[in-house]
Backbone as ProteinMPNN parsed JSONL, in Angstrom:
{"seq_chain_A": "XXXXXXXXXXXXXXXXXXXXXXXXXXXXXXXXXXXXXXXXXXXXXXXXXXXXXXXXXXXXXXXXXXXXXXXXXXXXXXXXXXXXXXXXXXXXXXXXXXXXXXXXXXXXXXXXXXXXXXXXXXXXXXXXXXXXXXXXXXXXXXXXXXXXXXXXXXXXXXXXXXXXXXXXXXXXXXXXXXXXXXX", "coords_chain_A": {"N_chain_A": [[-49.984, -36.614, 36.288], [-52.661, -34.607, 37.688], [-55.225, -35.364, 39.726], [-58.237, -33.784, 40.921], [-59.718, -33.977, 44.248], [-63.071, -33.217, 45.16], [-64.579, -32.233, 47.459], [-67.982, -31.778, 47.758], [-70.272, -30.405, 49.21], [-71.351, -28.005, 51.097], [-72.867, -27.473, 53.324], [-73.381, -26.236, 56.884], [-72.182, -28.57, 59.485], [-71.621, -30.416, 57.763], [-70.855, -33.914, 56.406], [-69.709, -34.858, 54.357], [-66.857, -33.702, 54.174], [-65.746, -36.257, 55.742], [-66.229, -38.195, 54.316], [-64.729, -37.179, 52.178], [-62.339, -36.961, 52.925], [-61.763, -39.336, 53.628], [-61.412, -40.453, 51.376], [-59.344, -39.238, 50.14], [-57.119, -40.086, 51.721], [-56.818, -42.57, 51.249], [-56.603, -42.262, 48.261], [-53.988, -41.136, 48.609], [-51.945, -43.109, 49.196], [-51.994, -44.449, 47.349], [-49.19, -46.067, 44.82], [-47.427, -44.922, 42.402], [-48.292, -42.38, 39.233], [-49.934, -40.753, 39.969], [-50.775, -37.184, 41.529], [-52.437, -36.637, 44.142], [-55.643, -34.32, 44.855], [-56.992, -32.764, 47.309], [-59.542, -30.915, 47.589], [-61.872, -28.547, 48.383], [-64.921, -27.315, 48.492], [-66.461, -25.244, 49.957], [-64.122, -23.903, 50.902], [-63.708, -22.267, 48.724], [-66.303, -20.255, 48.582], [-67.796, -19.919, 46.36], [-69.89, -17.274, 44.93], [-73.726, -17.406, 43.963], [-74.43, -17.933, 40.327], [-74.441, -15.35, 38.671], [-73.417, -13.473, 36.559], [-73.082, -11.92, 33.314], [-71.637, -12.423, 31.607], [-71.912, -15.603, 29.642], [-70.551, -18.883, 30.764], [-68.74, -20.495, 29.413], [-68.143, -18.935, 27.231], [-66.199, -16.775, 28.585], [-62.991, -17.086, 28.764], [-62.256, -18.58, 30.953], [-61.568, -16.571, 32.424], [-62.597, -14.373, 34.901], [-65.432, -12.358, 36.493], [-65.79, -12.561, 39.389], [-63.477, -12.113, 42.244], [-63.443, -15.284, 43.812], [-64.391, -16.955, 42.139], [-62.782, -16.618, 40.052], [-60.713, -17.791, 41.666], [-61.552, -20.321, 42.405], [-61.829, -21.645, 39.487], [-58.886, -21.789, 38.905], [-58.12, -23.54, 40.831], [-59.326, -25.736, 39.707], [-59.048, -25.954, 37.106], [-56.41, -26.593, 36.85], [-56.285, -28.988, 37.192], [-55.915, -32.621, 35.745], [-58.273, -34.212, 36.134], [-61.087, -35.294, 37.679], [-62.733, -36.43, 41.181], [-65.64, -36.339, 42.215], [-66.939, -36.017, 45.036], [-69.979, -36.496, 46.434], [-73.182, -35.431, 47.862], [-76.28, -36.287, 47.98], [-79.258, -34.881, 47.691], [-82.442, -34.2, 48.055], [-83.045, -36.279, 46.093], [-81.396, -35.679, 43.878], [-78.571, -33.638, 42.858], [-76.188, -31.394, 44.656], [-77.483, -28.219, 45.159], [-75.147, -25.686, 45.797], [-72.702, -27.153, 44.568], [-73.076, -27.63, 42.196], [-73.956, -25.679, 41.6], [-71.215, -24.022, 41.195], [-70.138, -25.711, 39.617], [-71.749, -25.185, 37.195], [-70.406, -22.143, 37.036], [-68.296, -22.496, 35.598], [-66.303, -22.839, 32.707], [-65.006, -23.816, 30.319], [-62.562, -24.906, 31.966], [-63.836, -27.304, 32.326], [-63.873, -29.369, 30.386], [-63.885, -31.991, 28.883], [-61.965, -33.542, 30.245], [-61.488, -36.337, 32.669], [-63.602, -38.196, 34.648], [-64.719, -39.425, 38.327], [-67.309, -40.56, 40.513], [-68.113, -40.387, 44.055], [-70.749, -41.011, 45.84], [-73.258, -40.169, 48.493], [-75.693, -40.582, 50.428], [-79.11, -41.571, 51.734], [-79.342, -43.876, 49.992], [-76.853, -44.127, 49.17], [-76.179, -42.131, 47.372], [-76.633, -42.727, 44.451], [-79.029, -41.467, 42.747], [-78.032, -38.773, 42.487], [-75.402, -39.15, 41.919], [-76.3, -40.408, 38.924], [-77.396, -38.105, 38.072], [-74.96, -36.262, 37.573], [-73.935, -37.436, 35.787], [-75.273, -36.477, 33.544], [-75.158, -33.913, 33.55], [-72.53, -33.711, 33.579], [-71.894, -34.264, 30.965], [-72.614, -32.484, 29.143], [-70.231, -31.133, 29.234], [-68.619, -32.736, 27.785], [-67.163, -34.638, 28.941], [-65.558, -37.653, 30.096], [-66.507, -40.23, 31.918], [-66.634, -42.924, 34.857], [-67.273, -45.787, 35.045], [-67.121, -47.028, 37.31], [-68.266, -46.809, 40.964], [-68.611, -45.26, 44.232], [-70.716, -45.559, 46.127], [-71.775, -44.551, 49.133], [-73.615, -45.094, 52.18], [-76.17, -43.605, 54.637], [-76.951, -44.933, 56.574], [-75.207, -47.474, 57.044], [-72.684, -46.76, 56.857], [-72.223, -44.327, 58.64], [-72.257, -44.121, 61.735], [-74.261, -42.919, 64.292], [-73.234, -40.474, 63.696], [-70.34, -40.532, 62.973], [-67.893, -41.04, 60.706], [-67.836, -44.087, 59.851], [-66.887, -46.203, 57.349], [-67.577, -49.148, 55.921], [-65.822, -52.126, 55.805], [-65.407, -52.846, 52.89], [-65.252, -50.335, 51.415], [-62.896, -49.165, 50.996], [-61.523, -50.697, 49.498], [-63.242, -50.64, 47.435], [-62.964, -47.569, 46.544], [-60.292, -47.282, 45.814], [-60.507, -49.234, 43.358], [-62.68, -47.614, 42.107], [-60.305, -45.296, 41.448], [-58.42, -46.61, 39.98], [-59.548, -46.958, 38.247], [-60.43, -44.926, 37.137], [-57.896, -43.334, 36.709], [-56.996, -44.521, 34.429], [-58.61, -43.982, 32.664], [-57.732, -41.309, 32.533], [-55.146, -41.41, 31.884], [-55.81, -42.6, 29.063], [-57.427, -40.855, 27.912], [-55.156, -38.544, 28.059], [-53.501, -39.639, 25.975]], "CA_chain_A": [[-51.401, -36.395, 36.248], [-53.474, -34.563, 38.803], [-56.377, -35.998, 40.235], [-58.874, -33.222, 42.294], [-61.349, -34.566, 44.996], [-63.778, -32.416, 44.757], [-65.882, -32.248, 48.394], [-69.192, -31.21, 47.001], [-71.061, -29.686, 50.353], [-70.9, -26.67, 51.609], [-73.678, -27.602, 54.554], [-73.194, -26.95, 58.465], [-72.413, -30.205, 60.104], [-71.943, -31.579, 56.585], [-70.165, -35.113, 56.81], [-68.675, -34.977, 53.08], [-65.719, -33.91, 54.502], [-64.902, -37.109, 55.844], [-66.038, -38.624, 52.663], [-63.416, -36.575, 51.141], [-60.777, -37.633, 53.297], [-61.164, -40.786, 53.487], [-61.009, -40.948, 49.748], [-58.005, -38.552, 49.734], [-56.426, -40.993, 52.602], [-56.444, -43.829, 50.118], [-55.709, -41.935, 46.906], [-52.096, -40.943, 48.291], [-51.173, -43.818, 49.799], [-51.361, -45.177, 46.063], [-48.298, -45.985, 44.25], [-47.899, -44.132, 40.763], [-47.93, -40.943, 38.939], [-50.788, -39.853, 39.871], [-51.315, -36.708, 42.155], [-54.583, -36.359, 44.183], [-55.556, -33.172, 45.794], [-58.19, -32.134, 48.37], [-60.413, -29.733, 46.735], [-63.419, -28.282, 49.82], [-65.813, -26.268, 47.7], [-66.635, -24.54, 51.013], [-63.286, -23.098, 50.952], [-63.874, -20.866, 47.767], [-67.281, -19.052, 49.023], [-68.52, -19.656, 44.916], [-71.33, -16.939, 44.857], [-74.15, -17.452, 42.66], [-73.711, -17.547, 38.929], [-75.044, -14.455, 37.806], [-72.908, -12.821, 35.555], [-73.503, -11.753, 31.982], [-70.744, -13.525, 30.404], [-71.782, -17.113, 29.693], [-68.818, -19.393, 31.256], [-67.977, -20.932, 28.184], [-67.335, -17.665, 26.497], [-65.239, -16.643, 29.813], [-62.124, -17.864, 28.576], [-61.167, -18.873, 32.067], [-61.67, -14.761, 33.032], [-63.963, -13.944, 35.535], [-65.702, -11.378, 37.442], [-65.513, -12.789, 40.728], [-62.253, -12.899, 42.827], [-63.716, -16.268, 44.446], [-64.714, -17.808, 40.916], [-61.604, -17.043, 39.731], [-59.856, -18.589, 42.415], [-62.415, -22.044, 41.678], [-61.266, -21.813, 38.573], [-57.324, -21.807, 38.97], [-57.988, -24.767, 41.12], [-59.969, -26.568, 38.967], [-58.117, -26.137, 35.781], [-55.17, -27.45, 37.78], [-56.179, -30.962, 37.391], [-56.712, -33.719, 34.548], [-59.324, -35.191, 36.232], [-61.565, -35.852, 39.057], [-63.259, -37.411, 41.859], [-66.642, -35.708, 42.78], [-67.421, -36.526, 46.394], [-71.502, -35.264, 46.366], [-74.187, -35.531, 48.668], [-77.207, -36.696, 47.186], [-80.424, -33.565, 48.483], [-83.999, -34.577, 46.867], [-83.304, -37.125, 44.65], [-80.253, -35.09, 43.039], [-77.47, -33.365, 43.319], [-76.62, -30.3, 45.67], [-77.257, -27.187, 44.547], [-74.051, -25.036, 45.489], [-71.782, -28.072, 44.021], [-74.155, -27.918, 40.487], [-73.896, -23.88, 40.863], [-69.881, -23.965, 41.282], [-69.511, -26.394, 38.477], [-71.468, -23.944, 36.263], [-69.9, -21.371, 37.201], [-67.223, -22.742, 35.021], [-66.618, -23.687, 31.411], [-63.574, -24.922, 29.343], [-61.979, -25.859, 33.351], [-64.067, -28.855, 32.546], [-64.193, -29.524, 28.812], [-62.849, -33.497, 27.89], [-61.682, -34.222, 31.217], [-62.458, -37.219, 33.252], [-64.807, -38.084, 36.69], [-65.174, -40.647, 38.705], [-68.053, -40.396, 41.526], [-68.045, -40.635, 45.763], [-72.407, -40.399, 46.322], [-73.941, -40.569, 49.756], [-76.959, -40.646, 51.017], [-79.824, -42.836, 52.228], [-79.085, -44.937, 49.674], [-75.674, -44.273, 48.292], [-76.186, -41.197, 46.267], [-76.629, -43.068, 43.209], [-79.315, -40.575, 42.382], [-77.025, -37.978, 41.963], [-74.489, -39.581, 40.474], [-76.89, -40.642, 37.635], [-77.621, -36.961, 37.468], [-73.932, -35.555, 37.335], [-73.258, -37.782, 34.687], [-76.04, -35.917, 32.626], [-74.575, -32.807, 33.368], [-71.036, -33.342, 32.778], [-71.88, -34.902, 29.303], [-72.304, -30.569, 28.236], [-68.716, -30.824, 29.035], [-67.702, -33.916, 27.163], [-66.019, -35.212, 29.985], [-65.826, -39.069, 30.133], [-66.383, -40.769, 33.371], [-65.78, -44.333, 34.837], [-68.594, -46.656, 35.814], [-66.915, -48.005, 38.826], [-68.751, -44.938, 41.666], [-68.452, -45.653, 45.783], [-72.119, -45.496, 47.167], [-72.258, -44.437, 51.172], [-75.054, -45.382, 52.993], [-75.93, -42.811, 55.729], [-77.25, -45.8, 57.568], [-74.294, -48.418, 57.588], [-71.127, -45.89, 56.496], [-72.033, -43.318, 59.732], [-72.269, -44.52, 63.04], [-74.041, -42.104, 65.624], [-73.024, -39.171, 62.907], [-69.245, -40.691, 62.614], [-68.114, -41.855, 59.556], [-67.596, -45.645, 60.055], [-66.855, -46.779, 56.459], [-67.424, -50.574, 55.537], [-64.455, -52.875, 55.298], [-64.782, -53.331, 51.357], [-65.047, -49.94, 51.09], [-61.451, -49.254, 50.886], [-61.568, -51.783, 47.917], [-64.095, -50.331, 45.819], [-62.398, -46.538, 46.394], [-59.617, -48.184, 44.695], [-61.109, -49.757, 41.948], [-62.923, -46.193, 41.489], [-59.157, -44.908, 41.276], [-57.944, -47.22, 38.687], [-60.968, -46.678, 36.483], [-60.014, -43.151, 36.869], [-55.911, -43.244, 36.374], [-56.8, -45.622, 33.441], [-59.261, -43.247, 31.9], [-56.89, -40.037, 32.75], [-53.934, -41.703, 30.988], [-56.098, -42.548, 27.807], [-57.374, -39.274, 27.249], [-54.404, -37.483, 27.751], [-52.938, -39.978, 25.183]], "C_chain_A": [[-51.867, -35.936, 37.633], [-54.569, -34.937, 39.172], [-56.677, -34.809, 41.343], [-60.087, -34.224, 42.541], [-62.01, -33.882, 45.57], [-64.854, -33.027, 46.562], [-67.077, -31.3, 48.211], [-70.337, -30.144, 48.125], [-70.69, -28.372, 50.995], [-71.818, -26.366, 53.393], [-72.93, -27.396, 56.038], [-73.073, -27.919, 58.755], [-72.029, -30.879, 58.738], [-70.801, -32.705, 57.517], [-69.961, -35.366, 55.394], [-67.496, -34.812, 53.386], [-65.245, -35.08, 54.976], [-64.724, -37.948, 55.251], [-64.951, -38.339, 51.917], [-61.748, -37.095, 51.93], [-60.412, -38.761, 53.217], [-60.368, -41.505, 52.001], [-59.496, -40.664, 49.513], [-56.929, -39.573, 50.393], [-55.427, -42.197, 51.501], [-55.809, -43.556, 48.687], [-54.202, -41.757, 47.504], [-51.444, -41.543, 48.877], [-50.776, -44.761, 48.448], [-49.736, -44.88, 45.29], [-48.755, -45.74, 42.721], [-47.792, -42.866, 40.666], [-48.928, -40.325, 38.992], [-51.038, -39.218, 41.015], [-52.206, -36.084, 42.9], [-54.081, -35.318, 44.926], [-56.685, -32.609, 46.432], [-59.421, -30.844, 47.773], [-61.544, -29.289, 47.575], [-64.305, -27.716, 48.511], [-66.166, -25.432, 48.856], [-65.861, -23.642, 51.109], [-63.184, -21.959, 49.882], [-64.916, -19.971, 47.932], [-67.616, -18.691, 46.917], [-70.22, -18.688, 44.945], [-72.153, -17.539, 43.829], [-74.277, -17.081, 41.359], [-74.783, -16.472, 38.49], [-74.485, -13.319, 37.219], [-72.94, -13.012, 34.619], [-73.021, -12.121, 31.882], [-70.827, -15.025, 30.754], [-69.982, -18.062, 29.98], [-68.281, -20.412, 30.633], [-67.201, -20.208, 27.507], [-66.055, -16.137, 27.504], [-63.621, -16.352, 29.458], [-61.107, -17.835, 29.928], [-61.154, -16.85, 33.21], [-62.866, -14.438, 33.861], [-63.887, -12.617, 36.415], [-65.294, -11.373, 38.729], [-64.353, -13.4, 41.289], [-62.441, -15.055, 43.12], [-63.918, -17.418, 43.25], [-63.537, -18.037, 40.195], [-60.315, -17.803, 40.591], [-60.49, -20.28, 41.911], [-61.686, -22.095, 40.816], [-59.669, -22.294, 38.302], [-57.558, -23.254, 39.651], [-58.386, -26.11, 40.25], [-59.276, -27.048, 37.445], [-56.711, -26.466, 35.547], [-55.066, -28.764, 37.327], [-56.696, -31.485, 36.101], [-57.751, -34.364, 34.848], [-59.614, -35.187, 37.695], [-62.431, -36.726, 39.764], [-64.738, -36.268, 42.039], [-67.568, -36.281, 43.81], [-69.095, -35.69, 46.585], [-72.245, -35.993, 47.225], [-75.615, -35.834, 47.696], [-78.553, -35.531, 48.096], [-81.41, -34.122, 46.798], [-83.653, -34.975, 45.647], [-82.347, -36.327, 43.6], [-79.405, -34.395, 43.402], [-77.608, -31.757, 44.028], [-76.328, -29.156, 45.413], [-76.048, -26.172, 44.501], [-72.723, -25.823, 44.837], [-72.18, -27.509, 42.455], [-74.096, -26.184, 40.368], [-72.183, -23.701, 40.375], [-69.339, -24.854, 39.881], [-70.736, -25.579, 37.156], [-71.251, -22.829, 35.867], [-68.92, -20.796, 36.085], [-67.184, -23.407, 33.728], [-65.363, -24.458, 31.079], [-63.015, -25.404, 30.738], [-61.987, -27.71, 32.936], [-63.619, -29.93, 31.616], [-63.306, -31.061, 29.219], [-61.945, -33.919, 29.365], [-62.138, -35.325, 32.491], [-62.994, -37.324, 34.549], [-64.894, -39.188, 36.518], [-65.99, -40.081, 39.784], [-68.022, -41.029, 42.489], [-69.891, -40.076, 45.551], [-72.476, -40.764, 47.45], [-75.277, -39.796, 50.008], [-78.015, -41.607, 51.332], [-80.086, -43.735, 51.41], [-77.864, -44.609, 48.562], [-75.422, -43.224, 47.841], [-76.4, -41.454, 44.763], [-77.773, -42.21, 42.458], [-78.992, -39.666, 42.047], [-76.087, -37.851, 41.239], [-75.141, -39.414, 39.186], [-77.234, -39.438, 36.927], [-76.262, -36.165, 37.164], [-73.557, -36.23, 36.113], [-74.236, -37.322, 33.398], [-75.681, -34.143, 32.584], [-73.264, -32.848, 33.226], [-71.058, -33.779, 31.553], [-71.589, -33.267, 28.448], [-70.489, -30.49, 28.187], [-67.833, -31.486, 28.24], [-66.905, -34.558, 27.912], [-66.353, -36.746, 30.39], [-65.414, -39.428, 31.864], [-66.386, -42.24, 33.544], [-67.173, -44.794, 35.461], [-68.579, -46.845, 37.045], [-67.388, -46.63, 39.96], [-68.714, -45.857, 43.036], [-69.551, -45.094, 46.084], [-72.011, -46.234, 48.141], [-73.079, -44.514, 51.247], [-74.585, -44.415, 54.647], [-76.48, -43.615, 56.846], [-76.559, -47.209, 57.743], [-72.672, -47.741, 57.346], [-71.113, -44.883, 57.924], [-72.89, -44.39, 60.604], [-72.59, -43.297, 63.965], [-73.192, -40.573, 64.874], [-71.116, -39.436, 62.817], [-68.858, -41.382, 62.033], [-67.377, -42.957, 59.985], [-67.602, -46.387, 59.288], [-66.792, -48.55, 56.396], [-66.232, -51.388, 55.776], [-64.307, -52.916, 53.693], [-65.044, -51.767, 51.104], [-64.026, -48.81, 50.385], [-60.891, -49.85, 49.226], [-62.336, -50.763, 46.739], [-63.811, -48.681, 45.751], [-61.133, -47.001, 45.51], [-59.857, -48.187, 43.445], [-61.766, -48.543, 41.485], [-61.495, -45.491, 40.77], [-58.433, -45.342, 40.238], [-58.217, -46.936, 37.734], [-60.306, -45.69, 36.198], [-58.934, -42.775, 36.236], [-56.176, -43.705, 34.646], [-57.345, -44.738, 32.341], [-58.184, -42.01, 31.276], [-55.773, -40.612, 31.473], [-54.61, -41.815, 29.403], [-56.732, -41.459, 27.196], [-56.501, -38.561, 26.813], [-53.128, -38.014, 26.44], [-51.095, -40.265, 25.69]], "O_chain_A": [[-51.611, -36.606, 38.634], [-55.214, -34.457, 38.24], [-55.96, -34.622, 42.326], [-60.888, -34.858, 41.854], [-61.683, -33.742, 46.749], [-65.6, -34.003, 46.641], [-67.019, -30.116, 48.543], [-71.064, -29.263, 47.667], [-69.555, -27.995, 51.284], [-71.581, -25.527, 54.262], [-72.05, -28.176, 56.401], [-73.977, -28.626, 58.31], [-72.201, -32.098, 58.733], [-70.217, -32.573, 58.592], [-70.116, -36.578, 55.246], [-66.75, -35.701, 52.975], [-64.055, -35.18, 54.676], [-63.688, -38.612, 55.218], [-64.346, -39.095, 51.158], [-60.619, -37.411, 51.554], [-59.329, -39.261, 52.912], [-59.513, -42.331, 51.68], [-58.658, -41.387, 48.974], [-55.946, -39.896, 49.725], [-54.269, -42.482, 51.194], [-54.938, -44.193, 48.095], [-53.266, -42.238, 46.865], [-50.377, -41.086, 49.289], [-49.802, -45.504, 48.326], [-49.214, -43.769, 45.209], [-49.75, -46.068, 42.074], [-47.361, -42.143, 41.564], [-49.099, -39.361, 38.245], [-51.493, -39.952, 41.892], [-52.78, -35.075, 42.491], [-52.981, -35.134, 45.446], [-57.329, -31.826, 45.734], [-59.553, -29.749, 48.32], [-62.488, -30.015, 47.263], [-63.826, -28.037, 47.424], [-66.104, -24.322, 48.329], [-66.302, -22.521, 51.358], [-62.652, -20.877, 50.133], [-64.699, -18.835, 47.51], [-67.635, -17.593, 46.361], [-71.34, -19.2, 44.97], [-71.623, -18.129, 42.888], [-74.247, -15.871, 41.133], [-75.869, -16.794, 38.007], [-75.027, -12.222, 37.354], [-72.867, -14.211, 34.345], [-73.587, -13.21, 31.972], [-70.226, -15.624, 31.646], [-68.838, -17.89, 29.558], [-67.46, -21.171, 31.147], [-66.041, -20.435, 27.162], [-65.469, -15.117, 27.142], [-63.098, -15.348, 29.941], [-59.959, -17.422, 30.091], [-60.785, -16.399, 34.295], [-63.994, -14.273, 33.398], [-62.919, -12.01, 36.873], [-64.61, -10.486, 39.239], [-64.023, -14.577, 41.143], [-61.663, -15.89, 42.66], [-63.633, -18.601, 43.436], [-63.168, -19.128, 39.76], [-59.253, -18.238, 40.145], [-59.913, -21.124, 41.227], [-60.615, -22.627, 41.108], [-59.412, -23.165, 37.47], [-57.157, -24.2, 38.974], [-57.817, -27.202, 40.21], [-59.1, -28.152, 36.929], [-56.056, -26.58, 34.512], [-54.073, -29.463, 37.13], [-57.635, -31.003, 35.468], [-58.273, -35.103, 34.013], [-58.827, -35.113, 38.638], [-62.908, -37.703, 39.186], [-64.373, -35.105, 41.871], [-68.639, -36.852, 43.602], [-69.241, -34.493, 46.83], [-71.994, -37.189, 47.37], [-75.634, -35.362, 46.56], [-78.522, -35.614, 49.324], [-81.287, -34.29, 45.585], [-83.792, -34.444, 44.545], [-82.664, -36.423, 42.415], [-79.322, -34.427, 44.63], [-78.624, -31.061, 44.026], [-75.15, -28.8, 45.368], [-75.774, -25.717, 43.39], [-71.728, -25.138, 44.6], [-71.332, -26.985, 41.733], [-74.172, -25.549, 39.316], [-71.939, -23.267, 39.249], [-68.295, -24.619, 39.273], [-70.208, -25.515, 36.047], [-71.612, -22.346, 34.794], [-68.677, -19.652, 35.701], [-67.873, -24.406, 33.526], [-64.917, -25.502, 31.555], [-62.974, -26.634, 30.711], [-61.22, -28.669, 33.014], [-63.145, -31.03, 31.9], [-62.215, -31.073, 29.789], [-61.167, -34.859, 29.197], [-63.115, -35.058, 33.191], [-62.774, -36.502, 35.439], [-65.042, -39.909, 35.532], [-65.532, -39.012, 40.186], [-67.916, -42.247, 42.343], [-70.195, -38.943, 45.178], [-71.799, -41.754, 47.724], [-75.645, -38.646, 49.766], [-77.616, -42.749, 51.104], [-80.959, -44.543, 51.726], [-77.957, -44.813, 47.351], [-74.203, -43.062, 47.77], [-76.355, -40.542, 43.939], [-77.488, -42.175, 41.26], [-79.602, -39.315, 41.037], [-75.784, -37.056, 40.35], [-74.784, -38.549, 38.387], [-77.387, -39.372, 35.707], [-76.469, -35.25, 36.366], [-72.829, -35.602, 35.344], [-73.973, -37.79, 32.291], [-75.963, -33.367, 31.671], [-72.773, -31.871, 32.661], [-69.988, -33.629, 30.963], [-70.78, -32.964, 27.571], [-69.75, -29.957, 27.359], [-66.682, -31.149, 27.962], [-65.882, -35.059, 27.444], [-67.402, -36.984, 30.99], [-64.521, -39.081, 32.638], [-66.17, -42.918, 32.539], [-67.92, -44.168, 36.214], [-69.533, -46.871, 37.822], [-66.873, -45.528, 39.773], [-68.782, -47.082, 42.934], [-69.425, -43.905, 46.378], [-72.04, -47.443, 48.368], [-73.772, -44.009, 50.364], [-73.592, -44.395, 55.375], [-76.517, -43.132, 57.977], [-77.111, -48.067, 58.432], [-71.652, -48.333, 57.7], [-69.986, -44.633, 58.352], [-73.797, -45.164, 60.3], [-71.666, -42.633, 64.436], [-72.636, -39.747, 65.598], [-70.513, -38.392, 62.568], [-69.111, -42.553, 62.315], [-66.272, -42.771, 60.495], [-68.094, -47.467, 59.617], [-65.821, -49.102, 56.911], [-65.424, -50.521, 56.106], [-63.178, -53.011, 53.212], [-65.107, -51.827, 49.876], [-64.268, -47.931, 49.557], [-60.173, -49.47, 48.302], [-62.021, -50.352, 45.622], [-64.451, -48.207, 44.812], [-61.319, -46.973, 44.294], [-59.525, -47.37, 42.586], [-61.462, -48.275, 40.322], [-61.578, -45.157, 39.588], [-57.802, -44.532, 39.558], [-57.647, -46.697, 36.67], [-59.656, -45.524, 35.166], [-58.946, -41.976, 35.3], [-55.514, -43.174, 33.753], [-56.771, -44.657, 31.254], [-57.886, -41.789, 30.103], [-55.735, -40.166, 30.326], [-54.031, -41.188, 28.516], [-56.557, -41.185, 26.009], [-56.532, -37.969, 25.735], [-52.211, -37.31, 26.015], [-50.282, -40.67, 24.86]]}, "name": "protein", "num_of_chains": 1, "seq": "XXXXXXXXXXXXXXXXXXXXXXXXXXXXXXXXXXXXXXXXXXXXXXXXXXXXXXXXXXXXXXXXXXXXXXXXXXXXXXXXXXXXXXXXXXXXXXXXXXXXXXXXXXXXXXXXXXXXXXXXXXXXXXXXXXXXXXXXXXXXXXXXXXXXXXXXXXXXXXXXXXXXXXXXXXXXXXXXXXXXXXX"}
């Protein structure tokens, strides 16, 4: 099973990246069959979706070199992590453009959520899990809400002590889910 972790920002200065590592840190120090993999969204340069062919009816074929690269990565994996930034009370627009960019990639595969922001991201979360429902894609309750005022230190990420733990327990949910989908 692959597992992508999906760093959702594409911002100057962002500080998802070390969100994403840290997560990635801990996913592959786990024992098991499950392979995690780094995923930037920064690194594909996803323009905006404005091509005539709805990306359901796509089948995986696109216009854009850069979309079709997303894509290949994305349709790589059984399942993921979605490390997101939480921007006005929801989620961040080139993450939410890049994931509809894309259709069947997603379809019936599972998510677990990384939120941050000034209070966790749990705003966002609550909203990704209303947009991946179009996909049918089952996700895990257990989600790791950062605080940009006890997780960063002076703009360097300075994660908790239990949050080590409850990345984890996100991970399990996830493996546990992954395996019962794929039957």
């Amino acid at each position: 099973m692959k597992v992508g972790i999906i760093v959702g920002s594409i911002r100057d200065g962002r500080i998802g990246a070390a969100a994403g590592d840290f997560v990635h840190r801990i996913a592959a120090a786990r024992e098991g069959g499950a392979e995690y993999e780094l995923i930037d969204l920064d690194a594909f340069d996803v323009p905006l979706l404005t091509s005539g062919t709805h990306p359901m009816m796509a089948n995986k074929q696109y216009d854009d070199a850069a979309v079709q690269a997303w894509s290949a990565a994305i349709d790589a994996c059984d399942a993921y992590v979605f490390v997101t930034p939480e921007y006005n009370h929801s989620v961040p627009g080139a993450m939410k453009n890049a994931v509809d960019s894309l259709g069947g990639e997603w379809v019936g595969k599972p998510v677990a959520f990384v939120g941050y922001g000034s209070v966790g991201g749990v705003r966002a979360i609550e909203h990704w899990r209303q947009i991946i429902s179009n996909f049918s894609m089952p996700n895990v309750r257990a989600e790791v809400n950062l605080s940009l005022f006890t997780d960063w230190t002076d703009g360097e990420f300075t994660p908790g002590e239990r949050r080590e733990a409850e990345v984890g327990a996100m991970l399990d949910a996830l493996e546990q889910l992954a395996a019962t989908v794929r039957g």
